[in-house]
VOLO-643623 format. One line per 10 residues: their letters; for each residue x, y, z of C-alpha. Coordinates in pm, whole numbers, plus 32768, in hexadecimal, padded with zeros to 4 digits. Layout:
residues N
a	X Y Z ~ ... $
END
This chain:
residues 312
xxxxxxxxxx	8000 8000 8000 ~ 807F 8178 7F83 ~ 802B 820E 80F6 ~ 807F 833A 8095 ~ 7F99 8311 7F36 ~ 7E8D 82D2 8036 ~ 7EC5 83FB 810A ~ 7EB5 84CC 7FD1 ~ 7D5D 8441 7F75 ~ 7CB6 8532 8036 $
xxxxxxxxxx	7C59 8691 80A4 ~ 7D52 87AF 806D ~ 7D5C 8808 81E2 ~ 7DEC 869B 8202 ~ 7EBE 86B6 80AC ~ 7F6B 8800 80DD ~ 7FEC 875D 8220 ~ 8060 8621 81A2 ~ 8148 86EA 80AC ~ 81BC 87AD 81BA $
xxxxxxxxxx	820E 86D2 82E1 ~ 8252 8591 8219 ~ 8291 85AB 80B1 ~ 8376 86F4 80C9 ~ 82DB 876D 7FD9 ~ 8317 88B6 7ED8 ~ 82A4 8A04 7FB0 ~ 81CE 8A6E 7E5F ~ 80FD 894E 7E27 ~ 80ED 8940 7FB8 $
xxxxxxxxxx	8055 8A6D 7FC3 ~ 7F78 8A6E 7E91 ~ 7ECC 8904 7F3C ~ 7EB9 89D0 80A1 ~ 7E0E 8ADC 7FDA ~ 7CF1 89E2 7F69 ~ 7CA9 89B3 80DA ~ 7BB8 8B0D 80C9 ~ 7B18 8AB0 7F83 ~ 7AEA 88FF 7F7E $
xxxxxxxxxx	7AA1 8822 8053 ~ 7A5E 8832 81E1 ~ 7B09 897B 8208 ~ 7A2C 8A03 813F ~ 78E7 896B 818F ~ 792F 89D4 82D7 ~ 7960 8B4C 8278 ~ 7819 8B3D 81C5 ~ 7780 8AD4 8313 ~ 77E4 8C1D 83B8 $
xxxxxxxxxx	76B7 8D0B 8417 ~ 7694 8E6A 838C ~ 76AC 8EBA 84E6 ~ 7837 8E17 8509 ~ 779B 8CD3 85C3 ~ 7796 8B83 859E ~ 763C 8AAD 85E5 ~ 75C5 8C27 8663 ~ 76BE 8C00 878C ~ 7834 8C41 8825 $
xxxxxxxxxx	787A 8B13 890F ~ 7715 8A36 8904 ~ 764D 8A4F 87D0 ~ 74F0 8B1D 87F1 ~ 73F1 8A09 87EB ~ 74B4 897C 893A ~ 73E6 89C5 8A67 ~ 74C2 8A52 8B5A ~ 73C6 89DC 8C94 ~ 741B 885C 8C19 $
xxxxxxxxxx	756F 87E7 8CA5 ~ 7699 8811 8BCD ~ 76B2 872D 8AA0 ~ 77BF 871B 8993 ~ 777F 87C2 8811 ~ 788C 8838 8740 ~ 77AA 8938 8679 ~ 77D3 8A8A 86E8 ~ 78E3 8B85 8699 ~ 79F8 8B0F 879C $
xxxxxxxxxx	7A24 89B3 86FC ~ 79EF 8A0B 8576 ~ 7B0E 8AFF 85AE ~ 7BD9 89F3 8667 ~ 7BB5 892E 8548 ~ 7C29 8A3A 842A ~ 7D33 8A6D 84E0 ~ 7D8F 8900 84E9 ~ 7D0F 88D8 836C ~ 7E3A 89EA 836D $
xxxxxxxxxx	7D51 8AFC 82AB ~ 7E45 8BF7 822A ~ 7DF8 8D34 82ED ~ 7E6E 8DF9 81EC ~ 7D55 8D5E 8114 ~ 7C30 8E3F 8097 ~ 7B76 8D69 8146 ~ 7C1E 8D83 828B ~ 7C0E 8EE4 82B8 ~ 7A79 8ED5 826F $
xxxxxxxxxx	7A3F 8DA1 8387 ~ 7B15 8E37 8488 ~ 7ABB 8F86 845D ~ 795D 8F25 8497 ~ 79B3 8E9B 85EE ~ 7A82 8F96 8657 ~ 793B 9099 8623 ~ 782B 8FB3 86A4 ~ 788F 8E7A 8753 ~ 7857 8E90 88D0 $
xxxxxxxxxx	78A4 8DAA 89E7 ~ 7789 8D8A 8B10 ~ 7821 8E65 8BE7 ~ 77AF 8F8E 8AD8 ~ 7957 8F83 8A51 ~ 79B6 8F91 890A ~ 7A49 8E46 8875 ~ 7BB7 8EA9 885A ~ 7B9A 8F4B 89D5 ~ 7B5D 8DFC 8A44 $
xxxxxxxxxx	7AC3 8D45 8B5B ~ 7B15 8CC9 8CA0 ~ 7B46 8B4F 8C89 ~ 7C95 8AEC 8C38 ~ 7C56 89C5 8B2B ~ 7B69 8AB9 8A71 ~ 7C5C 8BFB 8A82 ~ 7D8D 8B01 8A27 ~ 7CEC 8AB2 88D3 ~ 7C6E 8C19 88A6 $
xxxxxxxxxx	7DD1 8C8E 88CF ~ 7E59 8B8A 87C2 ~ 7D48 8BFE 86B9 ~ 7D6A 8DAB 8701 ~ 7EE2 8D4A 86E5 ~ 7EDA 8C96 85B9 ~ 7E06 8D83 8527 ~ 7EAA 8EAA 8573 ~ 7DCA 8F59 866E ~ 7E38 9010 87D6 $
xxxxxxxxxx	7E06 8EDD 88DB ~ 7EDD 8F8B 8A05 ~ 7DC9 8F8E 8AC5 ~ 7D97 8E0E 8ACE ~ 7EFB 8DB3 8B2B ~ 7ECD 8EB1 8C40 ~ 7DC2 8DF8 8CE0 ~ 7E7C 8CAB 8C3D ~ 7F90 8CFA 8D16 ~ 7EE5 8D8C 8E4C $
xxxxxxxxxx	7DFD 8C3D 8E91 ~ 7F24 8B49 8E57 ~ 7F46 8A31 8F9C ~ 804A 89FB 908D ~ 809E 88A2 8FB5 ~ 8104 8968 8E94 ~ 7FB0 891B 8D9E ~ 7E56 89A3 8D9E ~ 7D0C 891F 8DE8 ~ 7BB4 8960 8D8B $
xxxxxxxxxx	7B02 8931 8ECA ~ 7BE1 8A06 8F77 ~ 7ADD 8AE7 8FC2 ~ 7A3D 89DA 903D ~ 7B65 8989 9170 ~ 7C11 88D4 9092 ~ 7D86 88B8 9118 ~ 7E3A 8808 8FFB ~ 7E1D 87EB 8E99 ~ 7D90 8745 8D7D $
xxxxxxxxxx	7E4D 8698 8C38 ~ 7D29 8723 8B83 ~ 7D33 8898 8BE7 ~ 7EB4 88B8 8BFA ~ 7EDD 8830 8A9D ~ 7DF2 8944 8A06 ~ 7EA7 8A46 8AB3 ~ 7FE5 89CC 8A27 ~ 7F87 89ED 88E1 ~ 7EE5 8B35 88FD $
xxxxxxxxxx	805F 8B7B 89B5 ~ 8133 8AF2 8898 ~ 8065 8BB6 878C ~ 8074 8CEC 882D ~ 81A7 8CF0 886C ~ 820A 8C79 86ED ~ 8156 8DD3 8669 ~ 81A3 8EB8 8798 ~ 82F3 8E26 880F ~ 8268 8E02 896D $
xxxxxxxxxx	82E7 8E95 8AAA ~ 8396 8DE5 8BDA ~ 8282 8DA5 8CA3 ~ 81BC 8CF7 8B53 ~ 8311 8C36 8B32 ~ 8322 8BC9 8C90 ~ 81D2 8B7D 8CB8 ~ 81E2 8AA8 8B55 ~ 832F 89E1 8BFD ~ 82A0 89B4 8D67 $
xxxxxxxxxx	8131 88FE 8CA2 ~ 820A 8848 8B86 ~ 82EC 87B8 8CEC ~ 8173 876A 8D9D ~ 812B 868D 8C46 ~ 827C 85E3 8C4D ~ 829E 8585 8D91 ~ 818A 84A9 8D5B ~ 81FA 841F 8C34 ~ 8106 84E2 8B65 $
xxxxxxxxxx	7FE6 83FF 8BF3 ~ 802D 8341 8D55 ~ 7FFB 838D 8EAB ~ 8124 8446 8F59 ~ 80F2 83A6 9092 ~ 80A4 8252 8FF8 ~ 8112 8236 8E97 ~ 7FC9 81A6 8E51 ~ 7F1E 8216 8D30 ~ 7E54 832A 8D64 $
xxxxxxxxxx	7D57 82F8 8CB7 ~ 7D47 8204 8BA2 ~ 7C76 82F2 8AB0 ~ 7DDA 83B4 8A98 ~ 7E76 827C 89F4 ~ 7D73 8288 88CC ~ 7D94 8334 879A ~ 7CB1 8468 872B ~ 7C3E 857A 862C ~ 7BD6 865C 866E $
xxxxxxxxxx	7C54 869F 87CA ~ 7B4B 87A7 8843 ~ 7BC9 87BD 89AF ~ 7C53 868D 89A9 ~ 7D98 85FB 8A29 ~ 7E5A 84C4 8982 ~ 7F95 8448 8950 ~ 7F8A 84B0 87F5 ~ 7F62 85FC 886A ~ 8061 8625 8940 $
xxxxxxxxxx	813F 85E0 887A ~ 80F0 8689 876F ~ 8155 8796 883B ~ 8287 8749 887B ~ 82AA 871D 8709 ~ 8255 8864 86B7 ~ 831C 891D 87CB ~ 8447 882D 8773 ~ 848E 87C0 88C7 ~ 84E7 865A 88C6 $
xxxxxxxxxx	8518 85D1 8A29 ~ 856F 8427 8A7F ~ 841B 8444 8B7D ~ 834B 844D 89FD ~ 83D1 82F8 89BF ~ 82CB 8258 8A98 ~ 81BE 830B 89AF ~ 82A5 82D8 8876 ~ 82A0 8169 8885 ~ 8104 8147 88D1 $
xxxxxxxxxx	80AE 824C 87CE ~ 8193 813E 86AC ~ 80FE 800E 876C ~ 7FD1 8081 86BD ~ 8002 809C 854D ~ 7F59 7F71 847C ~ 802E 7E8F 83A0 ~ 7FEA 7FC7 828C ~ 8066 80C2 835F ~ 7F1F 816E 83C1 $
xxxxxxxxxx	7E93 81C9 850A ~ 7D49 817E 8579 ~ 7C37 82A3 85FC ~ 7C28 81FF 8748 ~ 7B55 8303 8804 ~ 7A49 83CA 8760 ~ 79D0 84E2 8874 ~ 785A 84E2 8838 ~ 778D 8627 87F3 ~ 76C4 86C2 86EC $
xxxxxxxxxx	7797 8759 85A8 ~ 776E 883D 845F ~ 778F 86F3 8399 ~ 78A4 85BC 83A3 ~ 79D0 8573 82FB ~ 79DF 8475 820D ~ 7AAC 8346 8238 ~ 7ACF 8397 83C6 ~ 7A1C 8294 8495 ~ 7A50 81FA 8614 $
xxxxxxxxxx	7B29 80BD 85F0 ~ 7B8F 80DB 8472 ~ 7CC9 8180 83F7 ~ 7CDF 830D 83F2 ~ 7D9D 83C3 82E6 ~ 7D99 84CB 83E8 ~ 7DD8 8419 84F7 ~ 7F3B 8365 8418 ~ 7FAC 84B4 83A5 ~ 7FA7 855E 850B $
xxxxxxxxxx	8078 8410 8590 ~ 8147 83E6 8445 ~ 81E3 8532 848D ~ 8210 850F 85F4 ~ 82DD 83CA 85CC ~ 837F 8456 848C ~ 8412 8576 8578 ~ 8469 84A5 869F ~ 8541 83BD 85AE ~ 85F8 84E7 84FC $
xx	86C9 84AF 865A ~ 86F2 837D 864D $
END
């Protein structure tokens, strides 16, 4: 089997990456596949989902048909996760199309507490992904990494319940702070208390081995061992990694993760969607299923193994 034939078979938000990451491919025809991302395919369907008023499903964090007296349930509808996913379909944000969405959001989307989108909230997990999409897109965040950095825990991550007493923190919230972290500081170039905060949360992740218990070295939670897309507010292996992929920080307490996330690969080299996280969506991706092989899933652990082996 031509795995990376395969991988190519598909939607450019998957193809443009594949070039990239695994194929090395020409900067030109990388960029003219990215640029299909606003005008085929998912990236685009989901930009035609966008309200005249900058929303998603007529919503910022729950979609407007939830009832809000009904205890919290999962949908991936409203504005907060479509944008999560443009940015991870890697929507050019120089792109026409781009500068339409997101300006949109910037003018109209709210938060609960009456804030505008890119002010953010108060929940960790939600402000970490909020800070990784206003970063990638190019729009002031500072005020999320100052409350980022001002509701961090004495363990060195974050937590969403923290409000809620709280007193140490969650795979789930620290990773989404981390990324909102790393891409902020990629188009700002940070400041030392982003960068300390980033190195004291990427040390909380890999003292437990990016998914055991520190006291124990149980597994935290076996959820963390399977293999998703897309995350939400997830936390896997997969994803912590991927992190330290893209911050280039390779450090011998990954191997434990290393050598689960290969154990995995089928005799073709592809990696199962293990975990689906249930909730309502815009519309599915085709070809990605709960127990069959992912072309998303394969690229986003292709590239993570590809990197760790450049060392070897």
């Amino acid at each position: 089997m031509d795995l990376n034939a395969y991988l190519l078979d598909s939607d450019p938000a998957i193809r443009w990456q594949v070039m990239r990451d695994l194929l090395d491919g020409a900067p030109d025809e990388i960029a003219a596949e990215r640029a299909r991302v606003a005008t085929e395919g998912w990236g685009a369907r989901l930009l035609s989902e966008q309200g005249e008023d900058g929303r998603w499903d007529a919503g910022t964090y729950r979609p407007g048909w939830a009832d809000e007296e009904r205890p919290f349930f999962d949908a991936w509808t409203a504005t907060h996760f479509s944008l999560q996913s443009l940015w991870e379909f890697g929507l050019d944000p120089a792109s026409p199309e781009a500068a339409r969405a997101i300006g949109l959001v910037r003018e109209n989307a709210r938060w609960g507490n009456g804030e505008l989108y890119f002010q953010g909230e108060t929940e960790p997990c939600i402000n970490g992904v909020a800070l990784a999409i206003g970063s990638y897109f190019g729009e002031p965040v500072d005020g999320i990494v100052e409350t980022i950095l001002g509701s961090r825990l004495s363990d060195g991550g974050w937590n969403c319940w923290a409000e809620s007493a709280a007193s140490v923190s969650s795979y789930h919230s620290t990773i989404c702070v981390l990324d909102g972290l790393r891409e902020w500081e990629s188009a700002t170039g940070g400041t030392d208390a982003s960068r300390a905060a980033r190195a004291e949360a990427e040390e909380y992740l890999l003292e437990r081995a990016l998914y055991r218990r520190k006291s124990t070295g149980e597994i935290a939670d076996l959820r963390m061992t399977m293999l998703s897309y897309p995350v939400r507010w997830f936390y896997d292996i997969l994803r912590g990694l991927d992190h330290f992929r893209l911050i280039d920080r390779r450090d011998e307490r990954l191997a434990d993760a290393i050598g689960l996330l290969r154990s995995k690969a089928d005799r073709n080299g592809m990696f199962r969607y293990e975990n689906c996280h249930e909730g309502a969506t815009l519309f599915g991706m085709e070809g990605e299923h709960e127990g069959f092989p992912s072309r998303w899933v394969t690229l986003r652990a292709l590239r993570v193994l590809r990197w760790w082996d450049a060392a070897a």
